[in-house]
C-alpha positions in Angstrom: 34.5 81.4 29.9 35.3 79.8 26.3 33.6 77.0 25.2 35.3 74.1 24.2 36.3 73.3 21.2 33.9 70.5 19.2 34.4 67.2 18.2 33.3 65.9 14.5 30.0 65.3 14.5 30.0 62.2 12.4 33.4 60.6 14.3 30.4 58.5 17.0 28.7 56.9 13.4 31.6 56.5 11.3 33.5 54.1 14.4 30.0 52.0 15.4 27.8 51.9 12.2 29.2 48.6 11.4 28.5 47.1 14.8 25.4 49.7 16.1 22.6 47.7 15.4 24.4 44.7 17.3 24.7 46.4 20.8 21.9 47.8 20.5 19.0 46.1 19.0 15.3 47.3 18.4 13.1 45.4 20.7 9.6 45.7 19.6 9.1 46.2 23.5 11.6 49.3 23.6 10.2 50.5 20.3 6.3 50.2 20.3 6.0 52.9 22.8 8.4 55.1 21.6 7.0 54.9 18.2 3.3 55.2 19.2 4.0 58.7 21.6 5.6 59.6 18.3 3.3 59.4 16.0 0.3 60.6 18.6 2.3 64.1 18.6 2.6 64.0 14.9 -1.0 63.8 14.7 -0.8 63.4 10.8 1.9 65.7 9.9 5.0 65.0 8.7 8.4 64.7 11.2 12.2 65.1 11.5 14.4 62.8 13.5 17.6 64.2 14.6 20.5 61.8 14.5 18.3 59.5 12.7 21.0 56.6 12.9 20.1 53.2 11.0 16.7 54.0 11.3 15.5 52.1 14.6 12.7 54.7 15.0 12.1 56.3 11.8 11.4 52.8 10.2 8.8 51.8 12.1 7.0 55.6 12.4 7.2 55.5 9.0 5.8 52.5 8.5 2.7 53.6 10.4 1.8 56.4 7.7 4.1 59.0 9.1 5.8 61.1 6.5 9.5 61.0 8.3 12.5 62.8 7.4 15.9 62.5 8.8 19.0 64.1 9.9 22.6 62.3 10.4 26.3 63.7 10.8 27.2 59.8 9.5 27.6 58.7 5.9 28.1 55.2 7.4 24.6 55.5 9.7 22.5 56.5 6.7 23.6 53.9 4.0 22.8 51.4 6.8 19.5 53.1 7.0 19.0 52.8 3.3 19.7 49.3 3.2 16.9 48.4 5.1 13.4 47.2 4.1 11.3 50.6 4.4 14.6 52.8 3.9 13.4 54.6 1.1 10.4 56.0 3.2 12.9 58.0 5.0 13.8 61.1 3.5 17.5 61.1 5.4 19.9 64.1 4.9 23.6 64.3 5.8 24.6 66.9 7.9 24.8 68.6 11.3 21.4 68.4 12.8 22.3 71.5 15.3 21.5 73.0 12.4 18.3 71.1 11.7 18.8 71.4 7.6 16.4 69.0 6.2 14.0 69.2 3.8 10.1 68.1 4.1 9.1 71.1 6.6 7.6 72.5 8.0 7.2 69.8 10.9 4.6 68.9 13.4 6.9 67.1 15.0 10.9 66.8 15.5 12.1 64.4 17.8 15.5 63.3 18.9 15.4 60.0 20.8 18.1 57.5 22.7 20.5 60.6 24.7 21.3 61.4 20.9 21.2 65.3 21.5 23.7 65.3 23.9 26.2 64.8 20.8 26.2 68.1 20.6 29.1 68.6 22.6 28.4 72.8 23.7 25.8 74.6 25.5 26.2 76.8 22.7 25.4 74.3 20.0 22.6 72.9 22.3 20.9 76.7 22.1 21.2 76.8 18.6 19.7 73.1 18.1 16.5 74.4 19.5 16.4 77.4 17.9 16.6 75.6 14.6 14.4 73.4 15.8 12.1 76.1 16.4 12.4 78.1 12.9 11.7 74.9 11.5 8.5 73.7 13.6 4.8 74.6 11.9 2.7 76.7 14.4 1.6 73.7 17.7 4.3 72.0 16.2 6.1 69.9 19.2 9.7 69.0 19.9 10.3 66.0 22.1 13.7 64.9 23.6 14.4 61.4 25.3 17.9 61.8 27.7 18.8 60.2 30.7 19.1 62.5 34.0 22.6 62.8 35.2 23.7 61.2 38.1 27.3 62.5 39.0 27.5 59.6 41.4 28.2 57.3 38.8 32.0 58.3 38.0 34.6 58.4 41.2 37.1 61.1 41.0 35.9 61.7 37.5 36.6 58.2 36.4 34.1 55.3 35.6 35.3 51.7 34.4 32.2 49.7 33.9 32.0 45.9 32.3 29.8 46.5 29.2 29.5 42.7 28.0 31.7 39.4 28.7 30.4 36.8 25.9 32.2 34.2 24.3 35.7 35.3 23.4 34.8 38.9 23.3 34.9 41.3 25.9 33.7 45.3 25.9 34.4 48.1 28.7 33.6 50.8 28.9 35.8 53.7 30.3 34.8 57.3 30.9 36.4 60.6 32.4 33.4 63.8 33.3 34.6 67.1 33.4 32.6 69.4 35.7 32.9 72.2 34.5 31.7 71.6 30.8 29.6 68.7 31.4 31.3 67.0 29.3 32.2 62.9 29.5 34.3 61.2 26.9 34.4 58.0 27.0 35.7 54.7 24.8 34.2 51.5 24.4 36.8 49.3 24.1 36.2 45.6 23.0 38.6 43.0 23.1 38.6 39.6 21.2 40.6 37.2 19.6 40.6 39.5 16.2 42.4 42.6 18.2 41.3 45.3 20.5 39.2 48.3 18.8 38.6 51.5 20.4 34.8 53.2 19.7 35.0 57.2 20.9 32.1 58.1 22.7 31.7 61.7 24.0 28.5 63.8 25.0 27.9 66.9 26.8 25.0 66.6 29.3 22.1 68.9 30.0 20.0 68.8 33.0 16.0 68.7 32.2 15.5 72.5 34.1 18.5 73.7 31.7 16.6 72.2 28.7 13.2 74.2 29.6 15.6 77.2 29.6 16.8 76.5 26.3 13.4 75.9 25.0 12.4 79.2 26.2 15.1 80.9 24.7 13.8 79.4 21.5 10.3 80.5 22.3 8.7 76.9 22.7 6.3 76.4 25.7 6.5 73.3 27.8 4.2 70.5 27.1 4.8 67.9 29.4 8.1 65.5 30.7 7.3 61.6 31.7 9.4 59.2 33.1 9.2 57.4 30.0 7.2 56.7 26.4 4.1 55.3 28.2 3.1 58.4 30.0 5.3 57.4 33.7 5.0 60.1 35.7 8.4 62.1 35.9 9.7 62.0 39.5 12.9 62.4 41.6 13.1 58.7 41.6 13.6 58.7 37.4 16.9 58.1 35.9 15.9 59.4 32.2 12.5 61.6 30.8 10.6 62.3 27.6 10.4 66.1 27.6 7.9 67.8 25.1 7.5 71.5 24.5 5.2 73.3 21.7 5.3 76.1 19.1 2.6 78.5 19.9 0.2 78.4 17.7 -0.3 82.4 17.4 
């Protein structure tokens, strides 16, 4: 079966950079345990974020003595990045980061956090993510993913309308159509206010946590652990996203 045909990588940044940090603000709740799993598995040496954004990670690993680089599809993402106090502790690149081409490495750690590698809108580009990620790993170097778990349920006859926020004069929905047989969901935010309606494209391709230990073993990483979360939850049937960690031997 061909694959489908991908989108531009940088087409998610460019449309919400201006407005990314407003939706979806760093909450030192949401971000202290993130940020300390982080730099446990960094254990000193340096790390890569994929899709690094504005920073809502980076920043504050950084700022704990972690030597971070970065990787973004978005010219718009990363001069927000750089405009922030800390910025130029990140060492952000522009480009693809299927292709994981940054400098700094080897890494003891590469991370990709917030559903950010399901951007990478082919199985095929998903393989080669971790291969990269792989070549570009020191020996018990560790790669750790953060995704939700997909729940098919959510969309009825492949449609979902959902109510994303009603405040003030502005109001945001959020419509999205899942093909099967890809795994693929493309979706729009689409806010309305009293300046106009703007559309913000949204489209991943899912993976399911047993396809992601294949993946990894294609790469020739070994499983470390998956939690329900950054503070060590057990992973269950009842969880609705994981951490997933997997290791570069050391031989």
């Amino acid at each position: 079966m061909n694959q489908p045909r991908s989108a531009d990588p940088s087409e998610y940044g460019e449309h919400i950079a201006d407005v990314y940090d407003q939706w979806f603000p760093a909450s030192a709740e949401q971000v202290t345990p993130m940020v300390d799993f982080l730099a446990r598995h960094a254990a000193g040496g340096p790390a890569l974020e994929l899709g690094v954004g504005t920073g809502r990670v980076a920043l504050p690993l950084a700022a704990r003595g972690v030597a971070v680089s970065g990787i973004d599809a978005s010219p718009k993402m990363l001069a927000r990045l750089r405009a922030k106090e800390g910025g130029d502790r990140v060492a952000a690149s522009l480009g693809n980061f299927a292709d994981v081409a940054a400098g700094g490495g080897p890494f003891q750690l590469v991370y990709v956090v917030f559903n950010t590698f399901f951007g990478l809108l082919t199985q095929a580009e998903q393989v080669r993510c971790f291969r990269s990620v792989a070549a570009n790993l020191r020996p018990g170097g560790v790669f750790v993913i953060e995704a939700f778990v997909p729940d098919l349920t959510r969309w009825d006859r492949g449609q979902r309308v959902q109510v994303g926020a009603l405040a003030g004069e502005e109001s945001r929905l959020g419509l999205s159509v899942l093909d099967l047989a890809t795994q693929r969901v493309t979706s729009r935010d689409i806010v309305i206010s009293a300046h106009g309606t703007v559309s913000y494209p949204v489209e991943i391709r899912y993976a399911w946590p047993s396809e992601l230990d294949l993946m990894a073993e294609l790469a020739g990483l070994e499983p470390l652990g998956r939690w329900g979360g950054w503070r060590d939850e057990p992973f269950t049937s009842a969880s609705t996203g994981h951490v997933s960690a997997w290791v570069k031997s050391p031989r």
